[in-house]
C-alpha positions as CSV (number, residue, x, y, z in Angstrom):
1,X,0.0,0.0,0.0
2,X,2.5,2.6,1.1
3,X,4.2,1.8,-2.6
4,X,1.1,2.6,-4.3
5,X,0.8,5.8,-2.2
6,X,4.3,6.9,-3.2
7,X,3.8,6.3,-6.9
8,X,0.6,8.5,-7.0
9,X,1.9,10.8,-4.4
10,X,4.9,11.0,-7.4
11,X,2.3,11.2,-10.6
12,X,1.0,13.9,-8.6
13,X,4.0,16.2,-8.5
14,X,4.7,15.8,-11.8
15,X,1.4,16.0,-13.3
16,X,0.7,19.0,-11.2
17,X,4.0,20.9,-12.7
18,X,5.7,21.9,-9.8
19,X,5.0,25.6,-11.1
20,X,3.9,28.7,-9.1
21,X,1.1,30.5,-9.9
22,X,2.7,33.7,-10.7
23,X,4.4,31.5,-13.7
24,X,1.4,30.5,-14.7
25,X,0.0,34.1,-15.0
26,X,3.2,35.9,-16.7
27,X,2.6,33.0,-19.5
28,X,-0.8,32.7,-20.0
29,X,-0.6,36.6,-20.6
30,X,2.1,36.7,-23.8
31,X,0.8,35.8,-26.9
32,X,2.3,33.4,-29.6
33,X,1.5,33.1,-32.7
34,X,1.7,29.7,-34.6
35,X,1.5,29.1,-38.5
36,X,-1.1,26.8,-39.4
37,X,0.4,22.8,-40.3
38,X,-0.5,20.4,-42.5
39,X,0.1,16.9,-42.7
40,X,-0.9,14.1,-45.1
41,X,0.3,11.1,-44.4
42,X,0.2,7.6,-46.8
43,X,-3.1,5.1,-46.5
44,X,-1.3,2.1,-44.7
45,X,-2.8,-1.6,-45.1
46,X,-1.5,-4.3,-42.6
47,X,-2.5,-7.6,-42.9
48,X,-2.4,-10.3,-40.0
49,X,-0.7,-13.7,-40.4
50,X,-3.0,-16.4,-39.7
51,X,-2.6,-17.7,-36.2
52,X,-1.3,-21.2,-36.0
53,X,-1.6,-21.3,-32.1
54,X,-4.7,-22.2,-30.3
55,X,-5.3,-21.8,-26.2
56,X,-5.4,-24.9,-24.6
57,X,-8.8,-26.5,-23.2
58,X,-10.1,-24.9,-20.4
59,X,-11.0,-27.2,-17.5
60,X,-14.5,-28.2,-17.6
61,X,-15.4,-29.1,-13.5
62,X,-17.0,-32.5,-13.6
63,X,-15.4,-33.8,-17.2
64,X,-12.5,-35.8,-15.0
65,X,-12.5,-37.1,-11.7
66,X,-8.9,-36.9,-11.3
67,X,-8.6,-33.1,-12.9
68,X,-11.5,-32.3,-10.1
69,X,-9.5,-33.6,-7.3
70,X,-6.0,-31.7,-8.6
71,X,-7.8,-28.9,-9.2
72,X,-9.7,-28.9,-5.5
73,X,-6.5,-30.1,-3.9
74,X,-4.3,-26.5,-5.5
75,X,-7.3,-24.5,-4.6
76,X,-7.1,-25.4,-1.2
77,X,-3.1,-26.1,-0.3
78,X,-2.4,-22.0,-1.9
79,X,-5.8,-20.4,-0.1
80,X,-4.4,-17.8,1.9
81,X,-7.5,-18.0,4.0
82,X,-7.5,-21.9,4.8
83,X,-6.0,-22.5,8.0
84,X,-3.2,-25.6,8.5
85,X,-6.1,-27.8,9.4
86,X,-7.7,-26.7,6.2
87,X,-4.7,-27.3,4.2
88,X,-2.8,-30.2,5.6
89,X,-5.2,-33.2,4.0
90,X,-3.9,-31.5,0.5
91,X,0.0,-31.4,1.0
92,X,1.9,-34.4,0.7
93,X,4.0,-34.5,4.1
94,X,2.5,-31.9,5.8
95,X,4.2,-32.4,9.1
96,X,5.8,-29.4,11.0
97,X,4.0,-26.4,8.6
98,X,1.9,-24.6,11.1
99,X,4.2,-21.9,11.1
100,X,4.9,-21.7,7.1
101,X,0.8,-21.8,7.0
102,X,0.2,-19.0,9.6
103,X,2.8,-16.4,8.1
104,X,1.2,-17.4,4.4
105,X,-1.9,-16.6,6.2
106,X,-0.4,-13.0,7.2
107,X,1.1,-12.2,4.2
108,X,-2.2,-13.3,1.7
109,X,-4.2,-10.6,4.3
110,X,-1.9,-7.9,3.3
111,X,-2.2,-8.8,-0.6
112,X,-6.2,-9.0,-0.2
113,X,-6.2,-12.6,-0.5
114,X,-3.5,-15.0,-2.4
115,X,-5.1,-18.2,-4.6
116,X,-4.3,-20.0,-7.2
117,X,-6.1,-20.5,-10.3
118,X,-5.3,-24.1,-12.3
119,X,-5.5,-23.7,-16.0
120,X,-4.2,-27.1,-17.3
121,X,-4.0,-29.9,-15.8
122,X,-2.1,-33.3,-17.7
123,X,-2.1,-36.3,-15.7
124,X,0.3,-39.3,-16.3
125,X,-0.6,-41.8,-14.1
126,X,0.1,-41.5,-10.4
127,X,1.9,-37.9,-11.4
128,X,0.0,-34.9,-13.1
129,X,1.8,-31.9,-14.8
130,X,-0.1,-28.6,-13.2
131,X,-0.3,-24.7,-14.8
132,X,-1.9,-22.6,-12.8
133,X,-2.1,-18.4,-12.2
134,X,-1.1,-17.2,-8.8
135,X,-4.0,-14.7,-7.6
136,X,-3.3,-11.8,-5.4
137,X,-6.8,-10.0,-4.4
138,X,-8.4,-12.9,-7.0
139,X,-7.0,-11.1,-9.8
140,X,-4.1,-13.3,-11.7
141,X,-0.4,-11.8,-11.2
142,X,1.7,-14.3,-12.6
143,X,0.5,-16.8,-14.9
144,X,1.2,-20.3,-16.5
145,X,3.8,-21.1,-13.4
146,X,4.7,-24.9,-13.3
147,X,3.4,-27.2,-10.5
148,X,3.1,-31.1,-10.0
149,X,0.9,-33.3,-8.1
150,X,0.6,-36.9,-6.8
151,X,-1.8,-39.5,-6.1
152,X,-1.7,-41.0,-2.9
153,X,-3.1,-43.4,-1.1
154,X,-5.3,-40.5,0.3
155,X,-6.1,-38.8,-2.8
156,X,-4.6,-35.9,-5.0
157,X,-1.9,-33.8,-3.2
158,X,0.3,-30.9,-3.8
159,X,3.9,-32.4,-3.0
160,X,5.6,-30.7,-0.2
161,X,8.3,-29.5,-2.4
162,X,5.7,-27.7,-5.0
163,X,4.0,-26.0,-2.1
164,X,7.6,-24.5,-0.2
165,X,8.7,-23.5,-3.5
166,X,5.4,-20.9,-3.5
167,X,5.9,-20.8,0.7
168,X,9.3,-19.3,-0.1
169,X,8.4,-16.9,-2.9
170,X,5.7,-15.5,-1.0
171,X,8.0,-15.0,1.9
172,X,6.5,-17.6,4.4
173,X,9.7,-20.0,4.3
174,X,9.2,-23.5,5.1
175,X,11.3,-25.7,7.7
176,X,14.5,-27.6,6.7
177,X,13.7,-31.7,5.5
């Protein structure tokens, strides 16, 4: 916040001038006169390229089991307003994270809420490539960033690896192994 107050406090100033009024009036008062301009310019014609590249499938809840229970199991394990209770049954080795969870809990309350959003999900057996957009204040910041997950005996989880990697970028940390 106080880096979004600085910035507009700074597009202030400078769209204000930084001029005195007595500036102001000594100019406003001399006149100039300009000869009238012409310009013509050419008729341009552009013409796109076909695209060859098409987006990928968006998930469609419901289609896939498995894709629903990745998808549910991200949503939950990045929430920044899930407790560790809320969180643990989606990591893989959650042991000893109640104090990574409460500081991501902290630091998603100063962001306006921190998410994830999955976008592609590819699963290869007992192991599934993720995508997914990292929300801040449900509004997608960075996008397409790589993730995995696993089945276990339990279900779909978010490895503990995958989730310290975002622990540690969003400045929560996570214990030693």
């Amino acid at each position: 916040m106080r880096r979004y107050l600085v910035v507009l406090a700074a597009a202030l100033l400078v769209s204000c001038g930084g001029s005195n009024s007595d500036d102001a009036d000594a100019a406003s008062s001399e006149t100039t006169t300009t000869a009238p301009t012409t310009t013509t310019a050419a008729p341009t014609t552009t013409t796109a390229a076909p695209s060859t590249t098409s987006a990928a499938p968006a998930i469609i809840p419901g289609e896939d089991a498995d894709v629903d229970d990745i998808v549910n199991a991200f949503s939950k394990a990045f929430d920044s307003n899930s407790d560790y209770d809320a969180k643990a049954p989606f990591i893989d080795d959650p042991t000893g994270l109640e104090e990574t969870v409460a500081q991501y809990l902290t630091n998603g309350e100063m962001m306006g809420g921190v998410g994830v959003q999955v976008t592609a999900v590819e699963v290869d057996g007992d192991e599934a490539e993720v995508t997914y957009d990292l929300l801040f204040n449900d509004n997608p910041s960075y996008r397409d960033l790589p993730g995995t997950a696993v089945l276990t005996d339990e279900g779909w989880k978010v490895p503990r690896a995958v989730f310290c990697a975002l622990m540690s970028s969003a400045r929560a940390g996570c214990p030693s192994d």
